[in-house]
PDB file of N, CA, C and O in Angstrom:
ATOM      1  N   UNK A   1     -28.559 -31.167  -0.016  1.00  0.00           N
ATOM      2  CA  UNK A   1     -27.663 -32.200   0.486  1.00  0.00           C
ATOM      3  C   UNK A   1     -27.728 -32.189   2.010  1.00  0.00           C
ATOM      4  O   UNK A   1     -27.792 -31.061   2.499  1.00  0.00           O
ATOM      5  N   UNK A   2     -27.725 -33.270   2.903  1.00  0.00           N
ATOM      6  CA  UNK A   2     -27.330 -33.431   3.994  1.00  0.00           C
ATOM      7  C   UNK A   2     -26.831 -32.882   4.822  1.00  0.00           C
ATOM      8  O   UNK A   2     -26.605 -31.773   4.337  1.00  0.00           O
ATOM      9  N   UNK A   3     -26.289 -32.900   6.334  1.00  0.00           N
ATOM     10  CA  UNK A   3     -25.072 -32.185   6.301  1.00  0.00           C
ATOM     11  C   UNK A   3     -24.407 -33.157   5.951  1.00  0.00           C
ATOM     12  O   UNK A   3     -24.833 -34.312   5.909  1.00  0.00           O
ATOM     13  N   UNK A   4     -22.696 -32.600   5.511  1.00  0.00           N
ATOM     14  CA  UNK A   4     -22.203 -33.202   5.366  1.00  0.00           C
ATOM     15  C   UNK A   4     -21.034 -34.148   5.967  1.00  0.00           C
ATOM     16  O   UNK A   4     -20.127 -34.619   5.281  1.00  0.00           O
ATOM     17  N   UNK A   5     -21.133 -34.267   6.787  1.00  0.00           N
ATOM     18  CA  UNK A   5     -20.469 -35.383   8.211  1.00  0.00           C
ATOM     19  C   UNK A   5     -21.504 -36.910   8.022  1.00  0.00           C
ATOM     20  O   UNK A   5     -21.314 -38.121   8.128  1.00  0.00           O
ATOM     21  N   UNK A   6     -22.551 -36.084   7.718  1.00  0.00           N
ATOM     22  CA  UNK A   6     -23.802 -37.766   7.211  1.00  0.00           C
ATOM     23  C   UNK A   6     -24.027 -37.856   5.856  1.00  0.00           C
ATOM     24  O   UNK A   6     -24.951 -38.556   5.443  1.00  0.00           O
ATOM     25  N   UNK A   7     -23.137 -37.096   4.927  1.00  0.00           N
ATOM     26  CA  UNK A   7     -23.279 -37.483   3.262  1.00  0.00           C
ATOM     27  C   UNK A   7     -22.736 -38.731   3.173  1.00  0.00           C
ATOM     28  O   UNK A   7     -21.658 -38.990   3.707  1.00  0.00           O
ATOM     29  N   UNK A   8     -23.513 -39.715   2.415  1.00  0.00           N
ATOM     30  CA  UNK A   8     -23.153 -41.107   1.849  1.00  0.00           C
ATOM     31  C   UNK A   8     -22.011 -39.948   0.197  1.00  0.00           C
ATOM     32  O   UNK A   8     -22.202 -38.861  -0.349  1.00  0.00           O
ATOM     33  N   UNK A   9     -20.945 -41.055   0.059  1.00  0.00           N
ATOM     34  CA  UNK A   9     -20.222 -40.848  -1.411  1.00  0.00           C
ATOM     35  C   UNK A   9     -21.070 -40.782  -2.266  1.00  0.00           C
ATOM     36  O   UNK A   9     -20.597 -39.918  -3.005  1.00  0.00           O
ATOM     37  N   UNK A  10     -22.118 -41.123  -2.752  1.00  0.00           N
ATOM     38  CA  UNK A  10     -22.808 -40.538  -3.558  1.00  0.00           C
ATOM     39  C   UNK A  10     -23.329 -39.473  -3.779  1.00  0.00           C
ATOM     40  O   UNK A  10     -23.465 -39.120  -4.951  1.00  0.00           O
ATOM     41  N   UNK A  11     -23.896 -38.424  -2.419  1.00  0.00           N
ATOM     42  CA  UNK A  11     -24.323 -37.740  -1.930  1.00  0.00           C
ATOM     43  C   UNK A  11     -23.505 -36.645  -2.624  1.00  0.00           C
ATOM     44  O   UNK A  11     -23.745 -35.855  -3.537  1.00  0.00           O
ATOM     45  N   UNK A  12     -22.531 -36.880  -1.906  1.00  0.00           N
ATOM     46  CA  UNK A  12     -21.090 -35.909  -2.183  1.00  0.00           C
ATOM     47  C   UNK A  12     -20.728 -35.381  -3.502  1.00  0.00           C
ATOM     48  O   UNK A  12     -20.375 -34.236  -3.782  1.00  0.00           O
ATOM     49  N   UNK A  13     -20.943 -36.894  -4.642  1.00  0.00           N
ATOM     50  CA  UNK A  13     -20.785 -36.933  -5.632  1.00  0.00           C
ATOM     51  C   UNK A  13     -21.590 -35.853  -7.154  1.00  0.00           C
ATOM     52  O   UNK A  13     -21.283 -35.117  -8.091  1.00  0.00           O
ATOM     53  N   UNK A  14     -22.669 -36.437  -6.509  1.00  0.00           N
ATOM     54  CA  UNK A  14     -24.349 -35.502  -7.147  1.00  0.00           C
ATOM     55  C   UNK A  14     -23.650 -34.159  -6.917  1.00  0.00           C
ATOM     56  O   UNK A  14     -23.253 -33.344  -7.750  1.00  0.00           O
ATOM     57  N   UNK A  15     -23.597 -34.129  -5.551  1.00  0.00           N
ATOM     58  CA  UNK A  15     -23.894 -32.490  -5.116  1.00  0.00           C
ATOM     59  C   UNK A  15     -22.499 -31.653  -6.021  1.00  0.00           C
ATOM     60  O   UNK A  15     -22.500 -30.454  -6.300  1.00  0.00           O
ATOM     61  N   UNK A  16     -21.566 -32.475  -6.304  1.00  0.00           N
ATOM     62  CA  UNK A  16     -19.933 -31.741  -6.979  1.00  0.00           C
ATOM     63  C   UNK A  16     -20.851 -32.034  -8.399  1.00  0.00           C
ATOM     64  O   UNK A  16     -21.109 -30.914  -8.840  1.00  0.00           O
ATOM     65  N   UNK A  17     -21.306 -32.822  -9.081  1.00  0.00           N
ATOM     66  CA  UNK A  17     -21.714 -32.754 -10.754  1.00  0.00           C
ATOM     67  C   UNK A  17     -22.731 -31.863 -10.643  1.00  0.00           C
ATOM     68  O   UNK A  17     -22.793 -31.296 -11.734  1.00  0.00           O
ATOM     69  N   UNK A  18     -23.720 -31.351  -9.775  1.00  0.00           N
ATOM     70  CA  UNK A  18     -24.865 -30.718  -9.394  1.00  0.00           C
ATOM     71  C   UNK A  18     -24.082 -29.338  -9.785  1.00  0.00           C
ATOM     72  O   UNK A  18     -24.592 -28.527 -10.559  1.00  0.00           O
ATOM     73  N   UNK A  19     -22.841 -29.143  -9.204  1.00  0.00           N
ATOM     74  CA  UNK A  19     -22.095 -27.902  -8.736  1.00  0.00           C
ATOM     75  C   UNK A  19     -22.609 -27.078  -7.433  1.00  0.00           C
ATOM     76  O   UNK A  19     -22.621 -25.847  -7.407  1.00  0.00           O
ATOM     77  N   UNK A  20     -22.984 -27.806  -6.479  1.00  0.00           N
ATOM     78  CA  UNK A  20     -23.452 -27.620  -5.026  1.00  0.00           C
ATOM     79  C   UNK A  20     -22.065 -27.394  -4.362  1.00  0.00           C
ATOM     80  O   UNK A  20     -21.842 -26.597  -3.450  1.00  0.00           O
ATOM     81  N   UNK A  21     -21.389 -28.014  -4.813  1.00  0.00           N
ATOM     82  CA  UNK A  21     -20.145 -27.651  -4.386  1.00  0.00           C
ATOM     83  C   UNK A  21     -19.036 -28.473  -5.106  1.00  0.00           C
ATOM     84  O   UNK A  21     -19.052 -29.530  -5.736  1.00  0.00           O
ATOM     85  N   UNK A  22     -18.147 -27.654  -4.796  1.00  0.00           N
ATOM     86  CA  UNK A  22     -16.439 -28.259  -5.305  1.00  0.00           C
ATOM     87  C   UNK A  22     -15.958 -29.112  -4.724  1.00  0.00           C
ATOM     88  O   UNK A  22     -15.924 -29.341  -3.515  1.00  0.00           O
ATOM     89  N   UNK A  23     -15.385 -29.855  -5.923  1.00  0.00           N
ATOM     90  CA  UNK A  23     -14.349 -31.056  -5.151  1.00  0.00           C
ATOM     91  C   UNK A  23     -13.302 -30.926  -4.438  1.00  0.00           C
ATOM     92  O   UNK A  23     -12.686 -31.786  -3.808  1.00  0.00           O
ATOM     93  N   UNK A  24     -13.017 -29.286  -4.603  1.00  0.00           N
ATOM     94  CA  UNK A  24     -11.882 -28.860  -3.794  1.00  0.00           C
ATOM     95  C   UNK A  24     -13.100 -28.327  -1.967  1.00  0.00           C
ATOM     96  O   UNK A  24     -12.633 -28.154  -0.841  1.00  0.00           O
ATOM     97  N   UNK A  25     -14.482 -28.229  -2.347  1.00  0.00           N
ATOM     98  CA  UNK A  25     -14.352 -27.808  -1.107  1.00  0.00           C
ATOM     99  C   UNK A  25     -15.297 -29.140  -0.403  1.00  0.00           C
ATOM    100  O   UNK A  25     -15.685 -29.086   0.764  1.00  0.00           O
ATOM    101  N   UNK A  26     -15.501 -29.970  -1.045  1.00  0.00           N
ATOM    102  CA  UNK A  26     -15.608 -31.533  -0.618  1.00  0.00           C
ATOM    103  C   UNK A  26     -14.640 -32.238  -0.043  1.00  0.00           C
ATOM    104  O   UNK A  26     -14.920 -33.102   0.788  1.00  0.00           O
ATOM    105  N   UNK A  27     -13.708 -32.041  -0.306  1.00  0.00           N
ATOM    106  CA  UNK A  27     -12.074 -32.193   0.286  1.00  0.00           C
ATOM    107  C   UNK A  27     -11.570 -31.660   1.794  1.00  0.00           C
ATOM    108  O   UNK A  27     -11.027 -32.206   2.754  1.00  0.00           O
ATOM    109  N   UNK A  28     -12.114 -30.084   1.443  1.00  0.00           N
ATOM    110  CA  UNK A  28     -11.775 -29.295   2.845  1.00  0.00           C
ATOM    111  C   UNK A  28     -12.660 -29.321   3.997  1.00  0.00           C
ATOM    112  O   UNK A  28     -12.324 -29.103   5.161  1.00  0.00           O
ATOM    113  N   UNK A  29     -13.879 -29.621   3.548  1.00  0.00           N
ATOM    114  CA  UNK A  29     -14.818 -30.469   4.642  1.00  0.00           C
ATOM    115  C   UNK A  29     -13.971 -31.758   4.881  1.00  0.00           C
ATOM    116  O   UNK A  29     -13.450 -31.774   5.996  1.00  0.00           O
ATOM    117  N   UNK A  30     -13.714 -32.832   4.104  1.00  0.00           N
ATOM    118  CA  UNK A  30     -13.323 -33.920   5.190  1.00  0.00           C
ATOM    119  C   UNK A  30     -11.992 -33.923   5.461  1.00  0.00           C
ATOM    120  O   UNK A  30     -11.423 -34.822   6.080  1.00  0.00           O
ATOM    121  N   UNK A  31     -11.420 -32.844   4.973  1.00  0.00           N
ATOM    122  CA  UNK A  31     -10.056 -32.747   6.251  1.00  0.00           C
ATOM    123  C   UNK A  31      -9.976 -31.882   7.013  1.00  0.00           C
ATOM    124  O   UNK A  31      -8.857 -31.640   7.465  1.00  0.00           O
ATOM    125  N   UNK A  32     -10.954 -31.197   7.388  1.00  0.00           N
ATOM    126  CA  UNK A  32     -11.390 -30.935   8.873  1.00  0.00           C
ATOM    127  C   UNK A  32     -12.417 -31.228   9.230  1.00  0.00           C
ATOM    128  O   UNK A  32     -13.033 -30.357   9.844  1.00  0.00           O
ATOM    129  N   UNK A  33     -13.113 -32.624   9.012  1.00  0.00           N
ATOM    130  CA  UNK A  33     -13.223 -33.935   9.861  1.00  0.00           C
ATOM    131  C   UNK A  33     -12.539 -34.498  10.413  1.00  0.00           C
ATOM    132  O   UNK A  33     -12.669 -34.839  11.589  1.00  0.00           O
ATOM    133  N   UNK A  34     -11.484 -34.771   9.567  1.00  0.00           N
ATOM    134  CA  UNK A  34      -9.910 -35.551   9.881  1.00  0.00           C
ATOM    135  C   UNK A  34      -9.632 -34.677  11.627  1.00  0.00           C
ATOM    136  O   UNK A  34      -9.601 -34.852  12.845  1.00  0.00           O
ATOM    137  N   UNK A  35      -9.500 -33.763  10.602  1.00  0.00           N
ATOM    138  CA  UNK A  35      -8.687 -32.662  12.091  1.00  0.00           C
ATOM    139  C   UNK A  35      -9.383 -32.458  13.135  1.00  0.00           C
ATOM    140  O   UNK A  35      -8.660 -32.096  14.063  1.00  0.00           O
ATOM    141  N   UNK A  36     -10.655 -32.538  13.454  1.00  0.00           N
ATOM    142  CA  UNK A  36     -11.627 -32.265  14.134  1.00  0.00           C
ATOM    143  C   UNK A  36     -11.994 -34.036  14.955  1.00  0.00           C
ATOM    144  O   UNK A  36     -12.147 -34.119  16.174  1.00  0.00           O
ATOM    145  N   UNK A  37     -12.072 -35.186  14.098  1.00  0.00           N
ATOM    146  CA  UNK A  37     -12.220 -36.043  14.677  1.00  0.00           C
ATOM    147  C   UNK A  37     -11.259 -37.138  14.512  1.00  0.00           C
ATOM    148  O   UNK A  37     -11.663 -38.296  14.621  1.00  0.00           O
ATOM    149  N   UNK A  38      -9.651 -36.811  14.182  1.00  0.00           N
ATOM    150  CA  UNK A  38      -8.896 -38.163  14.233  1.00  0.00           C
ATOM    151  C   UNK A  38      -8.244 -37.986  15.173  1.00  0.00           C
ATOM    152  O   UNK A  38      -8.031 -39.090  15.673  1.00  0.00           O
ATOM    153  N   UNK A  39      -7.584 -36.893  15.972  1.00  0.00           N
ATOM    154  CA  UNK A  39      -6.688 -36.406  16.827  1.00  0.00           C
ATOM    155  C   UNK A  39      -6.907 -37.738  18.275  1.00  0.00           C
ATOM    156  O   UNK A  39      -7.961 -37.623  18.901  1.00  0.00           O
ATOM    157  N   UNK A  40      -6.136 -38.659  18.631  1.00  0.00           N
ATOM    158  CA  UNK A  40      -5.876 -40.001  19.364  1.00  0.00           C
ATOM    159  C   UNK A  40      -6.654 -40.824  19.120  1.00  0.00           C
ATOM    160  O   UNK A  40      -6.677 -41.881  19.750  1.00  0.00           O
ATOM    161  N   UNK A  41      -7.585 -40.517  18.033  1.00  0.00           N
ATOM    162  CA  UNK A  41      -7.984 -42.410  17.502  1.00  0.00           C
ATOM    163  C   UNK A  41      -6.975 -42.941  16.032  1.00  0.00           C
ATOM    164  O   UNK A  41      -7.119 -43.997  15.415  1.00  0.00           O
ATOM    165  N   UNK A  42      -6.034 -41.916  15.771  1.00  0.00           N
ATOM    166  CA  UNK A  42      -5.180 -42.503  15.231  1.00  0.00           C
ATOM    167  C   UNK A  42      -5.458 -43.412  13.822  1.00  0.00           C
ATOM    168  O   UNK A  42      -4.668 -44.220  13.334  1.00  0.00           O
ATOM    169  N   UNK A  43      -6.679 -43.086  13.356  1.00  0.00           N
ATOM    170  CA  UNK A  43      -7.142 -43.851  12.506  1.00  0.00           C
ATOM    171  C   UNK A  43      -6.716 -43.847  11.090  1.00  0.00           C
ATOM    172  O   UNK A  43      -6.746 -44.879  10.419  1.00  0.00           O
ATOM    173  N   UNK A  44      -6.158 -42.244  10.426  1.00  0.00           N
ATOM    174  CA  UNK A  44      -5.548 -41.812   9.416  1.00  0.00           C
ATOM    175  C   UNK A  44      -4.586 -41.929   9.906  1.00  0.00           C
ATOM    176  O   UNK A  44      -4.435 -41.597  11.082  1.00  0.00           O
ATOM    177  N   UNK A  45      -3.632 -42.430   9.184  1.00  0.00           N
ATOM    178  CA  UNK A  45      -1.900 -43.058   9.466  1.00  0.00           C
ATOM    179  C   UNK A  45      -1.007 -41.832   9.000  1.00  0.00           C
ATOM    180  O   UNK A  45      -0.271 -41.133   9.697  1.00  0.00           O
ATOM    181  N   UNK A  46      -1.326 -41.735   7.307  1.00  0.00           N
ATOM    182  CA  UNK A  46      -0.626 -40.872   6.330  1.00  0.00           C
ATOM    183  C   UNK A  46      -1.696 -40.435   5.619  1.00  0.00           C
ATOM    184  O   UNK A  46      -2.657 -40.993   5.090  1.00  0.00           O
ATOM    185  N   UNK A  47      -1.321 -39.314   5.723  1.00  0.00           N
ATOM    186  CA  UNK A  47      -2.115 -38.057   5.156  1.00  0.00           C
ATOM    187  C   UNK A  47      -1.778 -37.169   3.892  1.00  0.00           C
ATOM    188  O   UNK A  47      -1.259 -36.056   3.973  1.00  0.00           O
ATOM    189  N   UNK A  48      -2.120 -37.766   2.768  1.00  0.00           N
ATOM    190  CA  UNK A  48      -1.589 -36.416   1.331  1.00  0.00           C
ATOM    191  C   UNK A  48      -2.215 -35.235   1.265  1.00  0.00           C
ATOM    192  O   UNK A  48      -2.613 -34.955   0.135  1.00  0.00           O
ATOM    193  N   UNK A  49      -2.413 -34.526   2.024  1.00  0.00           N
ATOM    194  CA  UNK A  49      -3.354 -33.377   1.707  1.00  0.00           C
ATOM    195  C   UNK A  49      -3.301 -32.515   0.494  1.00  0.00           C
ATOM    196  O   UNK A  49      -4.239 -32.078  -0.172  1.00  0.00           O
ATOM    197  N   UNK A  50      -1.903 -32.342   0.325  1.00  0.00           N
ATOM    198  CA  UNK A  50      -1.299 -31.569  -1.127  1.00  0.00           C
ATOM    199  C   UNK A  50      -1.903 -32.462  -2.237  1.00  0.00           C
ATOM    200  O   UNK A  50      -2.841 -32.086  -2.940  1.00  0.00           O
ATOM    201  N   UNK A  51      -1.204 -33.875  -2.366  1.00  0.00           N
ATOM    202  CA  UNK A  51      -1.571 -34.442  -3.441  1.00  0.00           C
ATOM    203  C   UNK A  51      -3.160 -34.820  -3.790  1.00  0.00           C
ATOM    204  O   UNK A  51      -3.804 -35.262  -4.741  1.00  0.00           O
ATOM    205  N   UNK A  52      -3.369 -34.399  -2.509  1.00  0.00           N
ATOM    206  CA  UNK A  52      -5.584 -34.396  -2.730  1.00  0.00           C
ATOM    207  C   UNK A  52      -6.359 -33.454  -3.005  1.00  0.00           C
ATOM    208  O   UNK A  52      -7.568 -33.522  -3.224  1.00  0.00           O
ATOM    209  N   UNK A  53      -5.369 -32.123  -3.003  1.00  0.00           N
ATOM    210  CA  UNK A  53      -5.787 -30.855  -3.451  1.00  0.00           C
ATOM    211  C   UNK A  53      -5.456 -31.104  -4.653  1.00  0.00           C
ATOM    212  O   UNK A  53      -6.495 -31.026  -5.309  1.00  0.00           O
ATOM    213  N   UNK A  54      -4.481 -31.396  -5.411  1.00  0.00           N
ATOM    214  CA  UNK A  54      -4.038 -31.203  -6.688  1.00  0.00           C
ATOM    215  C   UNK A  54      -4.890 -31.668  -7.598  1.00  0.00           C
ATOM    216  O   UNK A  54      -5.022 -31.202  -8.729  1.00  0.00           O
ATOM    217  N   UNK A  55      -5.765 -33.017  -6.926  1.00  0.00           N
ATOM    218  CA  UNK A  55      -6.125 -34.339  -7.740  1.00  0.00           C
ATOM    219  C   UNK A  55      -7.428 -33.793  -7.688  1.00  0.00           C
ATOM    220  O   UNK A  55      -8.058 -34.056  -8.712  1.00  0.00           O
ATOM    221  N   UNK A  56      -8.339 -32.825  -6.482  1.00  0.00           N
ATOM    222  CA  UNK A  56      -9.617 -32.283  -6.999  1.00  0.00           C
ATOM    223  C   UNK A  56      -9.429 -30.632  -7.501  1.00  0.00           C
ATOM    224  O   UNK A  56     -10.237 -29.711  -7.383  1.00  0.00           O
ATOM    225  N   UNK A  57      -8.448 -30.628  -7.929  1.00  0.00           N
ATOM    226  CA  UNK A  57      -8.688 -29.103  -8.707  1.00  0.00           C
ATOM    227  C   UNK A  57      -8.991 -29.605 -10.104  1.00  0.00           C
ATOM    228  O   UNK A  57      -9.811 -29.284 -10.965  1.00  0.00           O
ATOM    229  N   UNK A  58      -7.511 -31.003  -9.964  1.00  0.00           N
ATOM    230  CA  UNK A  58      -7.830 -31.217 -11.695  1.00  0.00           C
ATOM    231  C   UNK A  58      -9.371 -32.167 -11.550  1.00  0.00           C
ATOM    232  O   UNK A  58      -9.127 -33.108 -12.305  1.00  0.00           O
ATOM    233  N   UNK A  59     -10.150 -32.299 -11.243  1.00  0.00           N
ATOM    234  CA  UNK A  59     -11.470 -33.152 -11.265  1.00  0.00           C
ATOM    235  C   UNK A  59     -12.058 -31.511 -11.110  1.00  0.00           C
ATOM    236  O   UNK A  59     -12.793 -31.539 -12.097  1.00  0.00           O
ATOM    237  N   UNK A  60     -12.167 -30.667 -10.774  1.00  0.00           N
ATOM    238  CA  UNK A  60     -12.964 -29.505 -10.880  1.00  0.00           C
ATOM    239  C   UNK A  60     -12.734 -28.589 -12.403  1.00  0.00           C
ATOM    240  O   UNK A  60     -13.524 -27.978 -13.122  1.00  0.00           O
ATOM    241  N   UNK A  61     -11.514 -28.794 -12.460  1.00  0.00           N
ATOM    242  CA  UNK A  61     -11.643 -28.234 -14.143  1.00  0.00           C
ATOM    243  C   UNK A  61     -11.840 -29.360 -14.714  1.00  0.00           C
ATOM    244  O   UNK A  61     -12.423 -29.079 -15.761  1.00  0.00           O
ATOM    245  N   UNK A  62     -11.687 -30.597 -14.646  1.00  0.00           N
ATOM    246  CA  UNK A  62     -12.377 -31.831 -16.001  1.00  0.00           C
ATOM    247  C   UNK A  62     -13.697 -31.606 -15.919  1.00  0.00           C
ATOM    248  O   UNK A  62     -14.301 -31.725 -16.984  1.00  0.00           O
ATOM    249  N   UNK A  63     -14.369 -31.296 -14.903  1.00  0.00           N
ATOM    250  CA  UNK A  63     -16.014 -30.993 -14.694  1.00  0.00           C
ATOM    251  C   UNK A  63     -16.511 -30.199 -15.545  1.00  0.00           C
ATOM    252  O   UNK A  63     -17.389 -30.444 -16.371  1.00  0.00           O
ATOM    253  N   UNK A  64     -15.604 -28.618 -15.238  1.00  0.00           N
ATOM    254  CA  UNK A  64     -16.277 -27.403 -15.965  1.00  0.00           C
ATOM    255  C   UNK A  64     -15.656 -28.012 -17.403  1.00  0.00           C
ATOM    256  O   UNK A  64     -15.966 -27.159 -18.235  1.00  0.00           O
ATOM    257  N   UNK A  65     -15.185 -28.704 -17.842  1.00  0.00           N
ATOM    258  CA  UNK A  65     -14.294 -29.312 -19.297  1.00  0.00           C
ATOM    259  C   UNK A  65     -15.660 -30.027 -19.778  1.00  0.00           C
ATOM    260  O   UNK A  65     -15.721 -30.173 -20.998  1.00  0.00           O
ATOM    261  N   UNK A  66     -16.925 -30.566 -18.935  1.00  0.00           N
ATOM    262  CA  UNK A  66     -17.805 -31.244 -19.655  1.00  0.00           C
ATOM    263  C   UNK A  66     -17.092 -32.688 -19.554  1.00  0.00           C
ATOM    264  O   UNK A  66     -17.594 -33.541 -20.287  1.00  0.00           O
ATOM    265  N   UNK A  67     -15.915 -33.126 -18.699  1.00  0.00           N
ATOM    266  CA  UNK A  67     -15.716 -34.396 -18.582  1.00  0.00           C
ATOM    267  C   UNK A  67     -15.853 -35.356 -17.271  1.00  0.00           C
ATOM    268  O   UNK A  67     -15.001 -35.216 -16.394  1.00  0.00           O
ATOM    269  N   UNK A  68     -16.583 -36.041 -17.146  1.00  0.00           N
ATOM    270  CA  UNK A  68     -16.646 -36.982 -15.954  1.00  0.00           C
ATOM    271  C   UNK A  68     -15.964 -38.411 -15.625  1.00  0.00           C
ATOM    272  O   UNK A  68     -15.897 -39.467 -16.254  1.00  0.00           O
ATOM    273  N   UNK A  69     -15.381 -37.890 -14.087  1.00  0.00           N
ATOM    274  CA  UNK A  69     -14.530 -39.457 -13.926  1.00  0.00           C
ATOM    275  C   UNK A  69     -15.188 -40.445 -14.001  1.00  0.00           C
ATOM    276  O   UNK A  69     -14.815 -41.609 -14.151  1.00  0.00           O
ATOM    277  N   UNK A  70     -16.278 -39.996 -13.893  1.00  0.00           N
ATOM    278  CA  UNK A  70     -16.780 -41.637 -13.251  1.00  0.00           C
ATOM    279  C   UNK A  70     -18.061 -41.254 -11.942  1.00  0.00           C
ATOM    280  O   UNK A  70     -18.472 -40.171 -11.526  1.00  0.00           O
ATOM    281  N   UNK A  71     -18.390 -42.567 -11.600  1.00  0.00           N
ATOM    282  CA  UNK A  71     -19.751 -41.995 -10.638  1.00  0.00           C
ATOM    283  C   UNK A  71     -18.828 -41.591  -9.469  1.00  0.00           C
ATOM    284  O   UNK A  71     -19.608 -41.131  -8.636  1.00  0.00           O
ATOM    285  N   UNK A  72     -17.843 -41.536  -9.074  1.00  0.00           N
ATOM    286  CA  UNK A  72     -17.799 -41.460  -7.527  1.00  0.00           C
ATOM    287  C   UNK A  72     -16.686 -39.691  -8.168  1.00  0.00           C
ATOM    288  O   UNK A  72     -16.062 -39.170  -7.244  1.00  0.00           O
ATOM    289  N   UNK A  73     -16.576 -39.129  -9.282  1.00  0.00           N
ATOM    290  CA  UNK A  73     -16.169 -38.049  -9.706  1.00  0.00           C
ATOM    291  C   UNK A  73     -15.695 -36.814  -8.583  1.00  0.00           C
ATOM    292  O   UNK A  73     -16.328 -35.825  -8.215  1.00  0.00           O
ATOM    293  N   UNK A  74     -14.536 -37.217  -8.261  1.00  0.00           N
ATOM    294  CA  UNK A  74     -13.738 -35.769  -7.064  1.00  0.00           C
ATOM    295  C   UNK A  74     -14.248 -36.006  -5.723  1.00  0.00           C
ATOM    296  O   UNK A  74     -14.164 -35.120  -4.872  1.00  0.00           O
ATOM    297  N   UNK A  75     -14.821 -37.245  -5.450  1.00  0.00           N
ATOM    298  CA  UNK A  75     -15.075 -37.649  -3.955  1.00  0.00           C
ATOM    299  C   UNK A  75     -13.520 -38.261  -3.333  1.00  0.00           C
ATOM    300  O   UNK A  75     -12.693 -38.969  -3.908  1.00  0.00           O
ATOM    301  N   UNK A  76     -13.506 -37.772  -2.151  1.00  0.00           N
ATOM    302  CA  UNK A  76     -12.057 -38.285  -1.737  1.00  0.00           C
ATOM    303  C   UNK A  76     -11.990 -39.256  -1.265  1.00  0.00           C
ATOM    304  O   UNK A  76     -12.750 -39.154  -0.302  1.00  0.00           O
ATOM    305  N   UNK A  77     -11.285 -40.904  -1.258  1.00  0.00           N
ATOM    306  CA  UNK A  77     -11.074 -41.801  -0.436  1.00  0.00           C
ATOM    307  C   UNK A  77      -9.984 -41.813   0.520  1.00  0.00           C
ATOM    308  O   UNK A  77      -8.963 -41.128   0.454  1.00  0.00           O
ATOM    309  N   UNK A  78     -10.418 -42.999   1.778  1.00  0.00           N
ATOM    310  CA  UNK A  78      -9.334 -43.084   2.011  1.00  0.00           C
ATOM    311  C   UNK A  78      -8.922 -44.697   1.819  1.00  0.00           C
ATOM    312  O   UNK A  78      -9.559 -45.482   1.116  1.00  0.00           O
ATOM    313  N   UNK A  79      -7.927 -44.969   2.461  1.00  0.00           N
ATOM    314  CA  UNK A  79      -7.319 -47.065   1.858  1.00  0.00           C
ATOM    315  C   UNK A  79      -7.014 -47.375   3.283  1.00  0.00           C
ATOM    316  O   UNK A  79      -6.383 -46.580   3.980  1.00  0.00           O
ATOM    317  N   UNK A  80      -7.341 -48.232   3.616  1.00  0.00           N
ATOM    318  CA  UNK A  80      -6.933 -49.640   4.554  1.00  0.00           C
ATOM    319  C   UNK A  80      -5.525 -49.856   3.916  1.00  0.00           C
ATOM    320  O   UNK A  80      -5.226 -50.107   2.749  1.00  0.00           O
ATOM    321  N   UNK A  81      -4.585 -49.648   5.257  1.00  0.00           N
ATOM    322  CA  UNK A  81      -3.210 -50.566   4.739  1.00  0.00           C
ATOM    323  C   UNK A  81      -3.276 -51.174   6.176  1.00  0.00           C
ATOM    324  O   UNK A  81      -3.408 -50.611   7.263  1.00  0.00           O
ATOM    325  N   UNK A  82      -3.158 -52.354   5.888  1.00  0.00           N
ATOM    326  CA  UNK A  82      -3.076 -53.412   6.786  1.00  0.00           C
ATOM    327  C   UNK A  82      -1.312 -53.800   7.186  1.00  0.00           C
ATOM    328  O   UNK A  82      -0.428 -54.003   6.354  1.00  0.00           O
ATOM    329  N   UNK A  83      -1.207 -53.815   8.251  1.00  0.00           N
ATOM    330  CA  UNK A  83       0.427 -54.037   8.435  1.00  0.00           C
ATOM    331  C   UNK A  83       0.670 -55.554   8.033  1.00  0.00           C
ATOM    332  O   UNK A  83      -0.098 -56.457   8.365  1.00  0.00           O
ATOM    333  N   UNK A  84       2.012 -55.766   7.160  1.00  0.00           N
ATOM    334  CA  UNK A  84       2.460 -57.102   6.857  1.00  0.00           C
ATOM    335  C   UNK A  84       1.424 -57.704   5.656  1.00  0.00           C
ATOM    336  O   UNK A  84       1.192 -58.871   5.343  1.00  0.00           O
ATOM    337  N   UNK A  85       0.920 -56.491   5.137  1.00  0.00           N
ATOM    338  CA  UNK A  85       0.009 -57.270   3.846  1.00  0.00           C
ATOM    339  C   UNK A  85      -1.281 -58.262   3.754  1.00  0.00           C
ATOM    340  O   UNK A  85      -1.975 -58.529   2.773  1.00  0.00           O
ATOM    341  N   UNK A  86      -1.397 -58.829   5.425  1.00  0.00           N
ATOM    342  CA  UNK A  86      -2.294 -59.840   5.708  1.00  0.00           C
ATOM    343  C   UNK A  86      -3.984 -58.998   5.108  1.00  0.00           C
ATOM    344  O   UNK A  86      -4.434 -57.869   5.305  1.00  0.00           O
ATOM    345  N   UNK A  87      -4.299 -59.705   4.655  1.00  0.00           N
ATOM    346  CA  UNK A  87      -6.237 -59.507   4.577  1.00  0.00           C
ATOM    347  C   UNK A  87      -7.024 -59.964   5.673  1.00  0.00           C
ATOM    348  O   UNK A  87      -8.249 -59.848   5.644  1.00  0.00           O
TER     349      UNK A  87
END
């Protein structure tokens, strides 16, 4: 894999079904990206870190379970909230 600061989500993805690594430590790489590169560009608003740990432990045991989410499986997003709802 890449490093990972230049992994495309797919990348990320392979390498967690591969078992190259965990979705829990796919996670802790990009939140210290976050921490490392959001500090006054302000770009992450709100931050769940807890509830994003929780959500790739359980995607790391559905894995070793032999079950898959889906193609983008324990990759973390983040969402556009646009103020006032406008698109």
């Amino acid at each position: 894999m890449i490093g990972f600061g230049w992994a495309s989500a797919g990348q990320i993805a392979e390498a967690i079904r591969r078992r190259e690594i965990s979705a829990f430590e796919a996670l802790d790489g990009q939140l210290d990206r976050i921490a490392q590169r959001d500090p006054g560009l302000w770009s992450v608003v709100t931050l769940d870190a807890d509830g994003a740990r929780r959500r790739t432990e359980a995607a790391d045991k559905a894995l070793a379970a032999g079950e898959v989410w889906g193609r983008l499986h324990g990759v973390g997003v983040t969402v556009e909230d646009l103020p006032g709802g406008d698109a």
